[in-house]
N, C-alpha and C positions, 0 to 999 in steps of 0.2 A: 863339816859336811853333814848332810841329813841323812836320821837312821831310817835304818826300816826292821820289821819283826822277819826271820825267817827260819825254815824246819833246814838246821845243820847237821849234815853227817862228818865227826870227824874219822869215824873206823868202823869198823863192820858191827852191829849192832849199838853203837853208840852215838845217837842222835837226840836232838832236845832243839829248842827254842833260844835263837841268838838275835841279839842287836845287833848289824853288820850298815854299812855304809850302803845308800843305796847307789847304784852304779849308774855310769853315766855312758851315755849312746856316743859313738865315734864312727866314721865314715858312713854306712850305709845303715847304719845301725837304728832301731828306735827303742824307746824306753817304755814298757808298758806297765800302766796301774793296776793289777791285777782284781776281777771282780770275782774269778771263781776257778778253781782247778778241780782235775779229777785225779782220783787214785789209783796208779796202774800196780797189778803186780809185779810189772818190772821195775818199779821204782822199788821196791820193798829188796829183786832180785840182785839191780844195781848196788846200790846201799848196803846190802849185805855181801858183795864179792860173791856171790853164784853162781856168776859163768867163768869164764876163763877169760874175762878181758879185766884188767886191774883197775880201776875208779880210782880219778881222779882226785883224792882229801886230802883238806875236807871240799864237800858237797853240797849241794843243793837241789836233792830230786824232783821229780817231775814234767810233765811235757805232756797236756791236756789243760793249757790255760788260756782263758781269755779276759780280755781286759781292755782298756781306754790308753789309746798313746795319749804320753805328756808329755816326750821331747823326742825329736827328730836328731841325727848326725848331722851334719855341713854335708853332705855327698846325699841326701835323700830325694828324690824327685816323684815317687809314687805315691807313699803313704804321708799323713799329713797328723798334724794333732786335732785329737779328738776324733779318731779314727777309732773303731772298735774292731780288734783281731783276735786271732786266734795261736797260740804259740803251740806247735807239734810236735814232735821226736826228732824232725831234721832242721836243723840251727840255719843249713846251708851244704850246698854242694859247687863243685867247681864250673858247671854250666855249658863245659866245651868238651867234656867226652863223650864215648859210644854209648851211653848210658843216657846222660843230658840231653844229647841232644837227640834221642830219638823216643825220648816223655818218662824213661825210668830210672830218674836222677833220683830215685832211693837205696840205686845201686851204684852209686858213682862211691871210686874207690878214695874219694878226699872229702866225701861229704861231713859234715861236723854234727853230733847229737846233741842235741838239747839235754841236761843232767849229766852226761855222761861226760862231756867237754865241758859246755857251758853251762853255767847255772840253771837251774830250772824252774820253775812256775811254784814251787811249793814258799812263796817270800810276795811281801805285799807289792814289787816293783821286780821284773824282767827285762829284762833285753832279750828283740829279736831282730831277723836283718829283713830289711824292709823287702826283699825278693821272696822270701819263704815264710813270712808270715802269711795267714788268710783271712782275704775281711771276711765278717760275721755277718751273715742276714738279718735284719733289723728286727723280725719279727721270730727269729729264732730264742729258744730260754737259753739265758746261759748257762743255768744251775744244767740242764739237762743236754743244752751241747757239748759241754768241758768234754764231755769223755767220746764224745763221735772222734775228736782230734787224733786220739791214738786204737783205744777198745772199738769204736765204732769200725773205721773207715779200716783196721786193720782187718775185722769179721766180713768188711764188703769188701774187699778186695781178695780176700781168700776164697770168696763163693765167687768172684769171679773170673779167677786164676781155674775153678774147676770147669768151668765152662757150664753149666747143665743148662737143661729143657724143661720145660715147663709140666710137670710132674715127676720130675725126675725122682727118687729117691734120694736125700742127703741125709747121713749119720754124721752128730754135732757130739764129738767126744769132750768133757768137762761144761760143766752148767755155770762157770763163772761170771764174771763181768763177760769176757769175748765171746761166751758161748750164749749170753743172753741177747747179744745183740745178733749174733750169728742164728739165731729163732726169729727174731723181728725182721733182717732184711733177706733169710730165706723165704719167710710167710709172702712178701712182696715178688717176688719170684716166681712166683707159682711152684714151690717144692713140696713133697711130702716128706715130713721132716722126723727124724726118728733122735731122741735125744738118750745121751748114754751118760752118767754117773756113780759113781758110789755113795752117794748122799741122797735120803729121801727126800729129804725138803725143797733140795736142787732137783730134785725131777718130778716133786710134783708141782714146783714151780715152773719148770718145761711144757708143764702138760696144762697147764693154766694160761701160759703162753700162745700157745695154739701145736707144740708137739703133738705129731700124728700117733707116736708110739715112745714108750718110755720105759728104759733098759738098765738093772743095774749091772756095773761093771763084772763085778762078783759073782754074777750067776753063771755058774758054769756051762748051764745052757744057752750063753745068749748067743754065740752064732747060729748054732742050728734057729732058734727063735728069728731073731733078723731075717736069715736067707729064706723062712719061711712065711713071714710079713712080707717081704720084698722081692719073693719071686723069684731070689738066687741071689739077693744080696745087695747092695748101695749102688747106686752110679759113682758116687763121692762121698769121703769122708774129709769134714772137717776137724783137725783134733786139736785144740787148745787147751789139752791139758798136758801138767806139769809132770806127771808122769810117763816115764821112758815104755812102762808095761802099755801103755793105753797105745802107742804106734803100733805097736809090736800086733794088738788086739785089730787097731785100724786096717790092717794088712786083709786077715780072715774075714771080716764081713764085706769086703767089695766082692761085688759081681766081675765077671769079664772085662778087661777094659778099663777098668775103674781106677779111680784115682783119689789118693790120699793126700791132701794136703796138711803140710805139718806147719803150725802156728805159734803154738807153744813152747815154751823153752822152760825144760827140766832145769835143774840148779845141777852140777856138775857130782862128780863121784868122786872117791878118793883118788882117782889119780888123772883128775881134773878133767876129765871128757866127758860127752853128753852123746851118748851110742844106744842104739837098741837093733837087737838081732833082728835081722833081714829074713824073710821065708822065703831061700833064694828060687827054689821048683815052683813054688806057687805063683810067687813075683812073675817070672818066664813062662810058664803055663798058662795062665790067666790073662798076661798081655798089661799087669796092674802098672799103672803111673804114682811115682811119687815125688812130689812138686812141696820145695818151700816157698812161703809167701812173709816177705816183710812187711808190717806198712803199709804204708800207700803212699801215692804220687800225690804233689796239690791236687791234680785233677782227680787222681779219687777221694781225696777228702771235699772238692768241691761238692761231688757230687754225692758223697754218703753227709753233708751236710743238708745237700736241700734235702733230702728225705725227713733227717731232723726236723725241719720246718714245720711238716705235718706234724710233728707231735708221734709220729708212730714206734722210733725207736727208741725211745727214753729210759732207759732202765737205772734213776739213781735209787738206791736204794736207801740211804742217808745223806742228810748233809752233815759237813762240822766243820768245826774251825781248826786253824791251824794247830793249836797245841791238841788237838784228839787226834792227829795223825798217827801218833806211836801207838793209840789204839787200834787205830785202823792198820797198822799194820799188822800186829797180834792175831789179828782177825784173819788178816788174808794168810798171815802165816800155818793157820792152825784151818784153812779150807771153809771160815765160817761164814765169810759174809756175801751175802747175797743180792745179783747187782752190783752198784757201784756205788762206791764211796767220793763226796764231792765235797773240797773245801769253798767255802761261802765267805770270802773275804770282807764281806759289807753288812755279815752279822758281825764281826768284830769290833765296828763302830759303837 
């Protein structure tokens, strides 16, 4: 059988470079040649056992890939070879619950993840199921679509789980990969954007972006600051960082009515939960909404992909090959890389 090169996880921080078999497509299934992936930090999260759901090893992280089918299943009737897709976080969902069938099969309770279940995108060959994979705009990059798959459409679909108005105020907590994109498809919106980190570089990277106003976490002024930019505080908070204090922070700068939506997923605590104290009089006072957002549907990666088209949300920050992945994790490990990191399968030739 034919090899392929792929990023192995067999145990939590133990990953490297294997020859493994490349797998072959069965019922609904296609097989795709991968041209380019991105780096989430939940791939670094998965692989490392950081949350409380146990991974599957060994592994094969990732789920921001797109690539060229090369073989179809017997049971394929949509997608075809020499199709160009996109592989995302959901592998697949069951299609007949309350969830499915009324367009938010990212919440269906049988749905399968990509890396988490199945293999995932970081290996020169993939399998996806021909119903949840997405074809690819032909005139979209794929070095700079790989990560709309999961970082992108995950930032747009959280701005628009908060619903706002066109000027509204939104505070973007963490300047990462999803906070960088969550600046590009707020700017599209018509938002005035307020970005919040503890890292200079990430915020005046924010501010280069087009951030209206730029806050470090650490200042112990910065609500009074905020509610005094904004009039008495955010309409919406997006907060995609890794930190449980930063919810906690997201609470005190909404205004009235305001809504925090939570994105980010902290790495667990010694007695394995991911909790931040609630400011229950403020919360009930104020009337504040607090909403999670997964993901997103095909439909909202349809659609945080055409936007890609233009060129406007692109934030790769590097590219590299497969073996500088352990790098790039190091990096996101340690809060240092900025943008996105995208593996480029076709420098490897």
């Amino acid at each position: 059988m034919s090899k392929m090169k792929a990023f192995v996880v067999r145990a939590p921080k133990k990953y490297g470079i294997e020859y493994i078999d490349i797998p072959e497509p069965v019922n609904n299934e296609v097989l795709v040649k991968l041209e380019t992936s991105g780096v989430c930090h939940t791939d670094l999260h998965i692989a490392n056992f950081d949350w409380p759901r146990q991974p599957i090893y060994p592994m094969i992280p990732g789920h921001e890939g797109i690539g060229i089918v090369t073989k179809v299943g017997p049971m394929c009737t949509k997608i075809k070879v020499g199709d160009r897709v996109g592989i995302g976080y959901m592998y697949s969902a069951c299609g007949h619950c309350e969830y499915c069938v009324s367009g938010k099969e990212i919440l269906c309770p049988s749905k399968i993840v990509t890396s988490l279940v199945k293999p995932g995108t970081f290996a020169e060959y993939t399998i996806g199921h021909e119903d949840y994979v997405l074809p690819i705009p032909n005139n979209l990059d794929v070095l700079a679509g790989a990560p709309i798959l999961c970082g992108g459409v995950t930032s747009y679909k959280a701005l628009k789980q908060a619903k706002l108005k066109i000027n509204d105020y939104v505070a973007i907590i963490g300047i990462g990969g999803l906070g960088h994109f969550a600046i590009s498809y707020a700017k599209l919106m018509g938002l005035n954007i307020i970005a919040i980190d503890i890292d200079s570089k990430k915020l005046e990277s924010a501010k280069s972006e087009g951030a209206d106003g730029v806050f470090n976490a650490n200042d112990p002024l910065i609500v009074e600051k905020i509610k005094e930019l904004t009039n008495g505080g955010v309409h919406a908070v997006i907060n995609t960082s890794v930190s449980t204090s930063s919810a906690y922070l997201g609470m005190y700068i909404l205004r009235r009515a305001g809504k925090q939506v939570l994105v980010g997923v902290p790495p667990k605590d010694e007695k394995g939960n991911i909790e931040f104290p609630l400011p229950i009089l403020g919360t009930i006072s104020g009337e504040h909404h607090i909403l999670g957002s997964v993901v997103g549907t095909r439909q909202d990666t349809k659609e945080a992909l055409a936007l890609g088209v233009k060129g406007i949300v692109s934030k790769v920050s590097q590219t590299v090959k497969l073996e500088e992945v352990s790098e790039v994790f190091e990096k996101l490990e340690k809060g240092e890389l900025l943008g996105r990191a995208v593996i480029d399968f076709r420098a490897n030739k």
